[in-house]
N, C-alpha and C positions, 0 to 999 in steps of 0.2 A: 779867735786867739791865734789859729795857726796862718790867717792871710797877714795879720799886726808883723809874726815872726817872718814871714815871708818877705815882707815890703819892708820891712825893717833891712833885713839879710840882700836884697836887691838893691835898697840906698848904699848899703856899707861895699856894699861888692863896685857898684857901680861907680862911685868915687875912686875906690884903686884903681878901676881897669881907665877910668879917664885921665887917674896920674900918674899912673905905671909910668908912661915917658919921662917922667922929671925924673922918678927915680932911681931907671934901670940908662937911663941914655936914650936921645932922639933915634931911630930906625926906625923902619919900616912896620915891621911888627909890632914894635910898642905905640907907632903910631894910628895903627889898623884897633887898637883898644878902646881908643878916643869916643866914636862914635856907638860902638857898643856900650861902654859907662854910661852915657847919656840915654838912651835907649833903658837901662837897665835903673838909671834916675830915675826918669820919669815912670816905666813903670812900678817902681817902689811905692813912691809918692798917691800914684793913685790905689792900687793895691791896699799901702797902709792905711789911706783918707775914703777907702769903701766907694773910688769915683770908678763906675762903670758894674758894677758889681762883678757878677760871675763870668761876664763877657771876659774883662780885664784880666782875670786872674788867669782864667783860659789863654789868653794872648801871653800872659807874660810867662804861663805854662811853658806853652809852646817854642817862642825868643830861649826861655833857662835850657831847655832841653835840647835846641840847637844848637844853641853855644857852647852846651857841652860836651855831646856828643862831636860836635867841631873841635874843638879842644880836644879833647881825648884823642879824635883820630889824626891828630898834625901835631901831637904833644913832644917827638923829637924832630921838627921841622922849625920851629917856630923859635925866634933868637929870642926869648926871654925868659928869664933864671927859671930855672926847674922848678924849684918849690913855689915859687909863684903860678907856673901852671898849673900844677897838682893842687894850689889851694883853690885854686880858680875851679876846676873841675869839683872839684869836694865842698866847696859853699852851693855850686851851681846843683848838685844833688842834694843839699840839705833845702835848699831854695824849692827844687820841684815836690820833695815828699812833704813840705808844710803849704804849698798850693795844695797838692792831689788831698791831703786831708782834711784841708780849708774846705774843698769845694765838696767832699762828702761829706761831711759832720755838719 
C-alpha cells in the first residue's frame, strides 16, 4: 500500500517538476526540473507496477531524499516561486516516509 502511495506521489510530483517551465517561465532553473520530472516519472511508474521490487524503491529512496535535501539546502537560491519549492520539498518528504514504510511493512 504505501509503495502504490509512493509511486503514485512520484508520477504526480514528477509531472510538475517536468512542467514547472511552462508554468513559471523558461530559465534556467526551471529548466534544471525537466530532467528530474522524468527521473521521478519513471521511478513512480516502476515503483507503482512492483518493476524491480525492493531494489527500486531503494533507488528512488535515495533520488527523493537528494532532491530534497537539494532543494532544501538551495531553497532561496533557486528562481522558482517559493511555494512551489516548499511543496516540492514537503511531497519529496511524504514520498520518502511511504518508501521507508513500504520497504519495512
Amino acid at each position: 500500500m504505501y509503495a502504490g502511495i509512493a509511486g503514485g506521489l512520484l508520477v504526480f510530483t514528477g509531472v510538475w517538476h517536468a512542467t514547472e517551465w511552462m508554468m513559471d517561465g523558461r530559465r534556467r532553473d526551471t529548466w534544471a526540473l525537466v530532467p528530474v520530472g522524468l527521473v521521478y516519472l519513471i521511478l513512480g511508474y516502476m515503483v507503482a507496477m512492483s518493476i524491480g521490487g525492493a531494489a527500486t524503491q531503494i533507488i528512488a529512496l535515495i533520488a527523493v531524499t537528494t532532491g530534497g535535501t537539494i532543494a532544501f539546502k538551495r531553497r532561496d537560491q533557486f528562481e522558482i516561486r517559493k511555494w512551489v519549492t516548499w511543496s516540492f520539498i514537503l511531497i519529496d518528504m511524504l514520498i520518502a516516509l511511504s518508501l521507508i514504510l513500504g520497504l519495512l511493512g
